[in-house]
Biopython code that builds the backbone (N, CA, C, O; Angstrom):
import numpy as np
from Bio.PDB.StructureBuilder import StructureBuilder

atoms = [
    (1, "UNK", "N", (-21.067, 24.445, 9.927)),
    (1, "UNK", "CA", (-20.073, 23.851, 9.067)),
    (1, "UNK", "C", (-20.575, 23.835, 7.630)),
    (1, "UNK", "O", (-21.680, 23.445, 7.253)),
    (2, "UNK", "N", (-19.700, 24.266, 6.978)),
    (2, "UNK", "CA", (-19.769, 24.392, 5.498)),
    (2, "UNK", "C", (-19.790, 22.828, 4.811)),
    (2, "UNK", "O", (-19.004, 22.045, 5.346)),
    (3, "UNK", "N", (-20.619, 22.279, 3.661)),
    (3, "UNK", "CA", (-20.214, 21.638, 2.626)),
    (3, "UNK", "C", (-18.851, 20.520, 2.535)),
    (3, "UNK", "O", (-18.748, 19.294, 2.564)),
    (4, "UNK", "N", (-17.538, 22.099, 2.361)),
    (4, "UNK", "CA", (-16.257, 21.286, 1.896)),
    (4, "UNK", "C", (-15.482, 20.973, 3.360)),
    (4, "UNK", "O", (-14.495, 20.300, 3.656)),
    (5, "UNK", "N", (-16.247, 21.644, 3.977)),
    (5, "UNK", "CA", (-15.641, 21.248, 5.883)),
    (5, "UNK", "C", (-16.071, 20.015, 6.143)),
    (5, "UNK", "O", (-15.274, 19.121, 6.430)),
    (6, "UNK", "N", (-17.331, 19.827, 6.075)),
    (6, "UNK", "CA", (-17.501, 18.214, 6.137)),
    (6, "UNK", "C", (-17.197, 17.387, 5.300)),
    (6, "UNK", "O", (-16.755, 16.309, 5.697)),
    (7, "UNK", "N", (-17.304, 17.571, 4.258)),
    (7, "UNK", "CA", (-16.384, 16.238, 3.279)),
    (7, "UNK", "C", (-14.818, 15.846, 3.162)),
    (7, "UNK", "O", (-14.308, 14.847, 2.653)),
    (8, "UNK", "N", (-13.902, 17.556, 4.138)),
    (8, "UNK", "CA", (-12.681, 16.983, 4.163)),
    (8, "UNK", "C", (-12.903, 16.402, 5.640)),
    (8, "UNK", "O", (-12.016, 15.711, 6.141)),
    (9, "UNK", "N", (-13.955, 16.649, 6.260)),
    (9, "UNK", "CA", (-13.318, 16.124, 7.735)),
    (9, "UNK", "C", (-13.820, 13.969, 7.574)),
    (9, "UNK", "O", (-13.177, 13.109, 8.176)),
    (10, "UNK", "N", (-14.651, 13.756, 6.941)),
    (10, "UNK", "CA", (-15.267, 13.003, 6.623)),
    (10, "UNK", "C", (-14.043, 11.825, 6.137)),
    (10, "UNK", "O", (-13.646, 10.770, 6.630)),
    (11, "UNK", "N", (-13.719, 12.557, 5.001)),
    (11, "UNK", "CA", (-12.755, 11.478, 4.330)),
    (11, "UNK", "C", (-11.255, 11.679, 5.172)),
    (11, "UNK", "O", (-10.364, 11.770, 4.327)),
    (12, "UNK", "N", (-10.805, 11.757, 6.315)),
    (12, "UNK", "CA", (-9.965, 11.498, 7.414)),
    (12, "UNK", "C", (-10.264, 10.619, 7.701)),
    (12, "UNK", "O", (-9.433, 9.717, 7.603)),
    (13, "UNK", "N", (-11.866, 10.222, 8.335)),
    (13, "UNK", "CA", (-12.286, 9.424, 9.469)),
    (13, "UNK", "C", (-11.833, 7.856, 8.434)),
    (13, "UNK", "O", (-11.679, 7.586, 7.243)),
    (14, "UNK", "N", (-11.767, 7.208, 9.638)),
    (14, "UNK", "CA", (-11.174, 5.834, 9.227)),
    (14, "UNK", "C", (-11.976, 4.754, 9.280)),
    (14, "UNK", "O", (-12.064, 4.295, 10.419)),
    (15, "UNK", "N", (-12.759, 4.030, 8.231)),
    (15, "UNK", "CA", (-13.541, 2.864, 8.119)),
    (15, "UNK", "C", (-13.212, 1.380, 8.476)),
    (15, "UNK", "O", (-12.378, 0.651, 7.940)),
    (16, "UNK", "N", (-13.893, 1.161, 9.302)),
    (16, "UNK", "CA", (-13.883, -0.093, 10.281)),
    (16, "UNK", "C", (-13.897, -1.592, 9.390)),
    (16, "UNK", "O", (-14.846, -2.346, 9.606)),
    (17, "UNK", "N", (-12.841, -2.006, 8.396)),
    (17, "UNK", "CA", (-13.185, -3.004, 7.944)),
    (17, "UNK", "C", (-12.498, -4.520, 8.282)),
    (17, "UNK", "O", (-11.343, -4.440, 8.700)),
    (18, "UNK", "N", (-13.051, -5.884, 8.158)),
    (18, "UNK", "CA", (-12.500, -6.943, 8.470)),
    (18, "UNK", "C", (-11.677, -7.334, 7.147)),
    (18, "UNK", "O", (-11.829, -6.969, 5.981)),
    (19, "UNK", "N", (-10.729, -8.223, 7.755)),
    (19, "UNK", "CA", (-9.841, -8.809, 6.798)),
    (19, "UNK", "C", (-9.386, -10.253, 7.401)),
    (19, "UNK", "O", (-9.708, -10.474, 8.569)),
    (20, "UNK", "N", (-8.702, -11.196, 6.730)),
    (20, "UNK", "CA", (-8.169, -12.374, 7.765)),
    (20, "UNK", "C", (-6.626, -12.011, 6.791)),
    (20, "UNK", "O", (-6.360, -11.479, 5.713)),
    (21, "UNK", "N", (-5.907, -12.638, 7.876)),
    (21, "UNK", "CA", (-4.718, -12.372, 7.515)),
    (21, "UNK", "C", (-4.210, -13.712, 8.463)),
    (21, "UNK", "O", (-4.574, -14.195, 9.535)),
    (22, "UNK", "N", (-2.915, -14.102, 7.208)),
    (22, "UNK", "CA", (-2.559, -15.204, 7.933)),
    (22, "UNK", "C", (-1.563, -14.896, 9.363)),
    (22, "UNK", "O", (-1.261, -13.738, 9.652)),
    (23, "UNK", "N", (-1.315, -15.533, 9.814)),
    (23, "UNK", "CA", (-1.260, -15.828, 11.071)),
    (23, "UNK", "C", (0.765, -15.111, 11.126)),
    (23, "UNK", "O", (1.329, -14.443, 11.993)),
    (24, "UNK", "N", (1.042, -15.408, 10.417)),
    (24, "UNK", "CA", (2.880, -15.152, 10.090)),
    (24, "UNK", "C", (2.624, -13.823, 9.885)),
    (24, "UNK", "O", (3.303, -13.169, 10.676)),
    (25, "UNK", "N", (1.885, -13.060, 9.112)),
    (25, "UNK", "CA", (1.785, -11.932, 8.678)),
    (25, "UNK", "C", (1.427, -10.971, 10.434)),
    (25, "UNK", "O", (1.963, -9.994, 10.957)),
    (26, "UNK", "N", (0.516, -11.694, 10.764)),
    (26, "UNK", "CA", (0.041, -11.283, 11.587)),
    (26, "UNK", "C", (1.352, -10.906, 12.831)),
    (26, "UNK", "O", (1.480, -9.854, 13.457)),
    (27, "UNK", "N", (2.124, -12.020, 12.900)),
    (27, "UNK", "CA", (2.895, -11.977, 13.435)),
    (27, "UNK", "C", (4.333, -10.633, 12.898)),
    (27, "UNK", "O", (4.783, -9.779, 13.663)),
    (28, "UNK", "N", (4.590, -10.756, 12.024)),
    (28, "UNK", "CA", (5.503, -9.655, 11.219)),
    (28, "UNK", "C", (4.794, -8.158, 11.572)),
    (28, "UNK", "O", (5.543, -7.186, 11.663)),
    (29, "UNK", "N", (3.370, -7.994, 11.765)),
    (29, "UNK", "CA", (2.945, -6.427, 11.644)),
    (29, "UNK", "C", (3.356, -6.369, 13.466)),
    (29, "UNK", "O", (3.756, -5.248, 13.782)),
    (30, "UNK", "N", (3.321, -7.155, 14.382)),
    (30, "UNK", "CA", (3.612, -7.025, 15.650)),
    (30, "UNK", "C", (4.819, -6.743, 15.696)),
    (30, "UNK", "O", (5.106, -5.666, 16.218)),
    (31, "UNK", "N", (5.949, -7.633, 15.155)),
    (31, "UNK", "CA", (7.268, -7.440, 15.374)),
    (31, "UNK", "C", (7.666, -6.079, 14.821)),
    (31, "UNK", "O", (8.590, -5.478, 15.369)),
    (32, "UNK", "N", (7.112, -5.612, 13.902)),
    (32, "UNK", "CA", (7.743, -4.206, 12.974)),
    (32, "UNK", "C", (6.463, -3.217, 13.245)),
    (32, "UNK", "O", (6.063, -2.704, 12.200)),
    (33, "UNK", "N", (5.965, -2.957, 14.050)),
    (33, "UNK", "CA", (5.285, -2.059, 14.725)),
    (33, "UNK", "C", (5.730, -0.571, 15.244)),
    (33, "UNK", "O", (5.313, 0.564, 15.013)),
    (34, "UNK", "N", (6.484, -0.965, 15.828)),
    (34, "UNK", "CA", (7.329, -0.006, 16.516)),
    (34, "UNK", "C", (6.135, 0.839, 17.698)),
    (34, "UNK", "O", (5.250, 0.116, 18.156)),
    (35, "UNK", "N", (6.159, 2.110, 18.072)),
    (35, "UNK", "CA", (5.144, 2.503, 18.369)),
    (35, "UNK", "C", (3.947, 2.938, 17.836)),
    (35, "UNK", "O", (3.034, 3.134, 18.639)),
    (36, "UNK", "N", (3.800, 3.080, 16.979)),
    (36, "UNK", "CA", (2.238, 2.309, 16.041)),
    (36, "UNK", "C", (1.714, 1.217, 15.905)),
    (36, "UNK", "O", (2.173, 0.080, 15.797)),
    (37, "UNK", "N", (-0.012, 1.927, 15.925)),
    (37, "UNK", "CA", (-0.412, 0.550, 16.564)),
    (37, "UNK", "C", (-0.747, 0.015, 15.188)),
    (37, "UNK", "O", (-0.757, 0.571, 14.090)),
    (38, "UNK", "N", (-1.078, -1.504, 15.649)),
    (38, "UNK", "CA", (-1.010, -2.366, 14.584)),
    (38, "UNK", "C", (-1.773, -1.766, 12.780)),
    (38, "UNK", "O", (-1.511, -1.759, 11.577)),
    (39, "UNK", "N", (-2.902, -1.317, 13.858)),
    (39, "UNK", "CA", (-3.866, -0.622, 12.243)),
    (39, "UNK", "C", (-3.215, 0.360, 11.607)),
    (39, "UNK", "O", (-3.560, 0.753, 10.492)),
    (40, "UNK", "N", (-2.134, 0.878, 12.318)),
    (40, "UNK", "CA", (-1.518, 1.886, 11.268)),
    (40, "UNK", "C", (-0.534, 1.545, 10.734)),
    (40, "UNK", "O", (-0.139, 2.182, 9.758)),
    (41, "UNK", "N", (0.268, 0.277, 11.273)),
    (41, "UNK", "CA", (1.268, -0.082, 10.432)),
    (41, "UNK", "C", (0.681, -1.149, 8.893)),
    (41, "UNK", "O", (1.128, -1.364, 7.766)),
    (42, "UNK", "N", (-0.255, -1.481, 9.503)),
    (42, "UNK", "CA", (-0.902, -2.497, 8.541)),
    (42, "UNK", "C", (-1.423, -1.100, 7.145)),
    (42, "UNK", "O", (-1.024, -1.311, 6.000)),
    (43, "UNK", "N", (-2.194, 0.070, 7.396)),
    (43, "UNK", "CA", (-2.249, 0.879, 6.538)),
    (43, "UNK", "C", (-0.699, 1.338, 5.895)),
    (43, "UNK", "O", (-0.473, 1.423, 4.688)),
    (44, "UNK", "N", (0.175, 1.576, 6.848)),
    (44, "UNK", "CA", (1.198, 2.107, 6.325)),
    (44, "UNK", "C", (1.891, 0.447, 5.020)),
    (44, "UNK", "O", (2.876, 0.671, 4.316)),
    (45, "UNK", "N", (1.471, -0.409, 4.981)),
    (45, "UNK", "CA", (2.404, -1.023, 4.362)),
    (45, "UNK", "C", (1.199, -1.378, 3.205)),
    (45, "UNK", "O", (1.482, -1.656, 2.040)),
    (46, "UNK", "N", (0.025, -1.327, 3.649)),
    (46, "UNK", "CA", (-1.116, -1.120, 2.274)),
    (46, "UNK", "C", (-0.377, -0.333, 1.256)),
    (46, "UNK", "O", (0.260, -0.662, 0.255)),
    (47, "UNK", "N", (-0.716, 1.068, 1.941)),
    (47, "UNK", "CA", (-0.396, 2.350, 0.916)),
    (47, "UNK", "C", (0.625, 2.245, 0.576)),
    (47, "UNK", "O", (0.739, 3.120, -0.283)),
    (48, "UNK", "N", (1.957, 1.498, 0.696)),
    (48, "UNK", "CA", (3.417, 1.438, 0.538)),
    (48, "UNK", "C", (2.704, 0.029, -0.851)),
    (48, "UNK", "O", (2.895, -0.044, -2.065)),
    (49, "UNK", "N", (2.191, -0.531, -0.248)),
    (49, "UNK", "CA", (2.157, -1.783, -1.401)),
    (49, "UNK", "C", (1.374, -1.464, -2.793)),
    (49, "UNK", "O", (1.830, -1.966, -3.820)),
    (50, "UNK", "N", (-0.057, -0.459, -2.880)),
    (50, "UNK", "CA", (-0.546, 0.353, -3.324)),
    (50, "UNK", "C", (0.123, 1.465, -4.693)),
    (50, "UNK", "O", (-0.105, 1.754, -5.868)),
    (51, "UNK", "N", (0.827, 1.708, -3.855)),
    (51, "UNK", "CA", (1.897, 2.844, -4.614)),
    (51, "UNK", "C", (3.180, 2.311, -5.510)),
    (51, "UNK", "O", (3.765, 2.886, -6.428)),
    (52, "UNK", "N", (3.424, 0.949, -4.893)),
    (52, "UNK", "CA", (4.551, -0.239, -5.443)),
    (52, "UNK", "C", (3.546, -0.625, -7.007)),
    (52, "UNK", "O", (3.843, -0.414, -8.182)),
    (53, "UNK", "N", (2.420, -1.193, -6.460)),
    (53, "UNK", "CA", (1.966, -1.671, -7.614)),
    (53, "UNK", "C", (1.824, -0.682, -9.116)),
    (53, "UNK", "O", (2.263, -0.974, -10.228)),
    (54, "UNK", "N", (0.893, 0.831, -8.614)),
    (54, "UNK", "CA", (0.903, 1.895, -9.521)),
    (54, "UNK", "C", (2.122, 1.965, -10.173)),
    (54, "UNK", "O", (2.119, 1.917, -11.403)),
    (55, "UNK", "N", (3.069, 2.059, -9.622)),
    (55, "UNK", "CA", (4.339, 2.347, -10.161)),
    (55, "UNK", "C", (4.642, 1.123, -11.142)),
    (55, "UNK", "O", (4.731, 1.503, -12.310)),
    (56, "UNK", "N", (4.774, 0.128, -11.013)),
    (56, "UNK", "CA", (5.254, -0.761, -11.121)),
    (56, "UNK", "C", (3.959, -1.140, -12.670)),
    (56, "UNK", "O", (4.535, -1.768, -13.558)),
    (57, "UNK", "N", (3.046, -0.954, -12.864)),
    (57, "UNK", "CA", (1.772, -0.420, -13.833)),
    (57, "UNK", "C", (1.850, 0.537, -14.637)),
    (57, "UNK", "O", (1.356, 0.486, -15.763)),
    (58, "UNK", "N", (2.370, 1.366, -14.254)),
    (58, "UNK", "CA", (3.234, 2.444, -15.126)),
    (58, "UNK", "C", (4.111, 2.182, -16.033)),
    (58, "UNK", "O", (4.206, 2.385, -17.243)),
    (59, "UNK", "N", (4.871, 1.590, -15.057)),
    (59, "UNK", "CA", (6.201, 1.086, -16.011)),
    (59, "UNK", "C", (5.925, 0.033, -16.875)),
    (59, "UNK", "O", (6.388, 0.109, -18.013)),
    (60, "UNK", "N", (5.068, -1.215, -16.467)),
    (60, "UNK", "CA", (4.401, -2.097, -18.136)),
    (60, "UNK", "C", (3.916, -1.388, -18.469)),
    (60, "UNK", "O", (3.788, -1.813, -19.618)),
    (61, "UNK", "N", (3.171, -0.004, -18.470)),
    (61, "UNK", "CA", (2.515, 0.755, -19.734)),
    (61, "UNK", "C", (3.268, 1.478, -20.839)),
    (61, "UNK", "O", (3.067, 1.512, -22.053)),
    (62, "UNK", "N", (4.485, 2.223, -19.831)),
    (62, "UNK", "CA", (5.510, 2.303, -21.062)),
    (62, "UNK", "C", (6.555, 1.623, -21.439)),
    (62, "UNK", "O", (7.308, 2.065, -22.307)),
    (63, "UNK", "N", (6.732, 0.569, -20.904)),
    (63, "UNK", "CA", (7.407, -0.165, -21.697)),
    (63, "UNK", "C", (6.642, -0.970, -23.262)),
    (63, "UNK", "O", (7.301, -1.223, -24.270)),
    (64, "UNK", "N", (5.189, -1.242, -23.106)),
    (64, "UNK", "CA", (4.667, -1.607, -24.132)),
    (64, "UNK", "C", (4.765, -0.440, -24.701)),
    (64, "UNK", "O", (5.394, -0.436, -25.759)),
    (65, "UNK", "N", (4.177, 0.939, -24.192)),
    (65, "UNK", "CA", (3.908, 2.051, -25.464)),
    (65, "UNK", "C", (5.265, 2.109, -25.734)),
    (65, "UNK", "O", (5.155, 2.483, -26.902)),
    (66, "UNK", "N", (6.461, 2.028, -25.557)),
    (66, "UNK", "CA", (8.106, 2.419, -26.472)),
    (66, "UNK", "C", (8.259, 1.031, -26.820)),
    (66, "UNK", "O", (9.224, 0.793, -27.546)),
    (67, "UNK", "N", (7.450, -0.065, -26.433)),
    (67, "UNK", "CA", (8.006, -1.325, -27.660)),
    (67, "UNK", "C", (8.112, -0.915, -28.587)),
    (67, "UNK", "O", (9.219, -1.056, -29.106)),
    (68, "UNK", "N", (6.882, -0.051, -29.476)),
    (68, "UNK", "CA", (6.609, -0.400, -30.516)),
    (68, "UNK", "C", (7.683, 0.851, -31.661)),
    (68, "UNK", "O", (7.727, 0.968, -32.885)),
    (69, "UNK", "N", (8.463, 1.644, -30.455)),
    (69, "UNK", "CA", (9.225, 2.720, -31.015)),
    (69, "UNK", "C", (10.027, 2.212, -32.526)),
    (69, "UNK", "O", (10.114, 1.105, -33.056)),
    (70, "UNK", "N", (10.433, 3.275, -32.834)),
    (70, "UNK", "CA", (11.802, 2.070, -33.834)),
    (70, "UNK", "C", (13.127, 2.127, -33.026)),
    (70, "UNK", "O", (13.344, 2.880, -32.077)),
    (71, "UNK", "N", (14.031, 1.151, -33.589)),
    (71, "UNK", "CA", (15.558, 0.644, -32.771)),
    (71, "UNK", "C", (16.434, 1.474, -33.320)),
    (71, "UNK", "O", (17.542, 1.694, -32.831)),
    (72, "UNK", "N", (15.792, 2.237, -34.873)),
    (72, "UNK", "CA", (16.856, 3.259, -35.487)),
    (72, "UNK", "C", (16.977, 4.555, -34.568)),
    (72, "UNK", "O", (16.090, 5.331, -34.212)),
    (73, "UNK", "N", (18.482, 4.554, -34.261)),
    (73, "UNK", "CA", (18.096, 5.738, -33.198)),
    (73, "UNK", "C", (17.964, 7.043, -33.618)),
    (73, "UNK", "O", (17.660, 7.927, -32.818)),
    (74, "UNK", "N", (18.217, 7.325, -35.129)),
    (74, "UNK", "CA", (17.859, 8.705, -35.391)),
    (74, "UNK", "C", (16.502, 8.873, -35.849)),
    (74, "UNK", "O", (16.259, 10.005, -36.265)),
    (75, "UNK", "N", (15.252, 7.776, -35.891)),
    (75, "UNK", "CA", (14.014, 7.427, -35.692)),
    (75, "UNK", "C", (13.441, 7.820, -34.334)),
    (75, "UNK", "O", (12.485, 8.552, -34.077)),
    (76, "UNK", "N", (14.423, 7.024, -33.377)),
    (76, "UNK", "CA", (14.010, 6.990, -31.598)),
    (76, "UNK", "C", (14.159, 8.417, -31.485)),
    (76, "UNK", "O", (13.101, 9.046, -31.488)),
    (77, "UNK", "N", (15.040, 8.959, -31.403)),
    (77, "UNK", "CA", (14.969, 10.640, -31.479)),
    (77, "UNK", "C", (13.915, 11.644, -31.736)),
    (77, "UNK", "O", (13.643, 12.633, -31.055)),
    (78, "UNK", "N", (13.276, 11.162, -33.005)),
    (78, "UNK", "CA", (12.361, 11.657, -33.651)),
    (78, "UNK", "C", (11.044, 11.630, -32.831)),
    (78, "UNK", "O", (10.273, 12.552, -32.567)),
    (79, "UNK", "N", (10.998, 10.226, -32.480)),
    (79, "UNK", "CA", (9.929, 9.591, -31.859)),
    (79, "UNK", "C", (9.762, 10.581, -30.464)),
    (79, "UNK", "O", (8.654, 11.030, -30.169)),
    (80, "UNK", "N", (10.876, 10.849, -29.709)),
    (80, "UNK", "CA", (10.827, 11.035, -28.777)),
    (80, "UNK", "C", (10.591, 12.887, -28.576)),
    (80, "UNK", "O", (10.119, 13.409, -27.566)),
    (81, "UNK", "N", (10.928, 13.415, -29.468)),
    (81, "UNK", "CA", (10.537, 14.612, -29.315)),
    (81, "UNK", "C", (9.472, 14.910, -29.615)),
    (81, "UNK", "O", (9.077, 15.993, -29.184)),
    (82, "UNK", "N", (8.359, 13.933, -30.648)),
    (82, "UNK", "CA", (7.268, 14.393, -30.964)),
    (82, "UNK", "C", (6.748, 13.972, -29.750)),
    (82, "UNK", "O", (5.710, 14.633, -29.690)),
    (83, "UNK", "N", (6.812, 13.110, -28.463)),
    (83, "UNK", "CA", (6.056, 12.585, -27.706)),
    (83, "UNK", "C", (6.549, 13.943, -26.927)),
    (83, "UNK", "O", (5.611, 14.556, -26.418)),
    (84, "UNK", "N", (7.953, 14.574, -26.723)),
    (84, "UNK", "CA", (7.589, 15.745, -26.261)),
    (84, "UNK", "C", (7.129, 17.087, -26.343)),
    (84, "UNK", "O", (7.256, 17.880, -25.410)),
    (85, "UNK", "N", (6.431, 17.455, -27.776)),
    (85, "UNK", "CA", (5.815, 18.430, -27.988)),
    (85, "UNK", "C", (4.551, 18.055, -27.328)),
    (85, "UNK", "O", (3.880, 18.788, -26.601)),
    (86, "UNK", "N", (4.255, 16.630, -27.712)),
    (86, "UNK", "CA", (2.734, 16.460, -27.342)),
    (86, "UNK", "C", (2.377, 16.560, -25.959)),
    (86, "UNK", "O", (1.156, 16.583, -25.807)),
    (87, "UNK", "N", (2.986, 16.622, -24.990)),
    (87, "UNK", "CA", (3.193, 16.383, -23.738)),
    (87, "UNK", "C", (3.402, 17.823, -23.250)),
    (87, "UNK", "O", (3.045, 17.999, -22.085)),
    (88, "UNK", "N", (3.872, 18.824, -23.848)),
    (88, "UNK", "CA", (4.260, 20.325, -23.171)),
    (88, "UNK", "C", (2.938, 20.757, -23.972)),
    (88, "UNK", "O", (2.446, 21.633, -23.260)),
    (89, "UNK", "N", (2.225, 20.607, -24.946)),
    (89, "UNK", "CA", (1.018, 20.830, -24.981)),
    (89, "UNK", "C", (-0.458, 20.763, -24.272)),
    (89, "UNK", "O", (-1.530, 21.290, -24.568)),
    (90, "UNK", "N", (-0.075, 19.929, -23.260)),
    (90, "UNK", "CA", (-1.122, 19.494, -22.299)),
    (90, "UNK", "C", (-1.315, 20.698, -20.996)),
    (90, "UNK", "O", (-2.140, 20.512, -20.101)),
]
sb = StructureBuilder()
sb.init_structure("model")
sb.init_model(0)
sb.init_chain("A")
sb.init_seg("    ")
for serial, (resi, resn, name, xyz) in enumerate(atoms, 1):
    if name == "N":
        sb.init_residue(resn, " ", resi, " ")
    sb.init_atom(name, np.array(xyz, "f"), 0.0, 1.0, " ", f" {name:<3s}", serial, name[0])
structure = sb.get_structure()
């Protein structure tokens, strides 16, 4: 086995960690399980919560970076195409 064979097979494998979780919660990952077992629904609603937050981090980032735009909209215009030259430059 090569190098990049073991480091993708590696980062699959799944790390054994503790957590406490309250007891209601506990109860909700049983009821909405379905046929997955508990550890994967509990990952599946991590990475769902994970991806909520990023997003949701994103969006206060640009909403502060276009606070500071101007309200004149033939300004906002302006504004907005230079942010898209700069951006098709990348």
């Amino acid at each position: 086995m090569d190098y990049n064979t073991i480091m993708n097979t590696s980062s699959k494998l799944r790390k054994t960690q503790s957590f406490s979780l309250d007891p209601e919660v506990v109860a909700q990952i049983q009821r909405t399980k379905g046929q997955a077992s508990a550890s994967e629904r509990v990952n599946q609603l991590l990475s769902y919560a994970l991806e909520m937050e990023r997003k949701a981090s994103l969006s206060q980032e640009a909403a502060e970076f276009f606070a500071d735009a101007p309200d004149d909209r033939q300004q906002r215009r302006a504004f907005q195409k230079a942010n898209l030259k700069s951006w098709s430059r990348k």
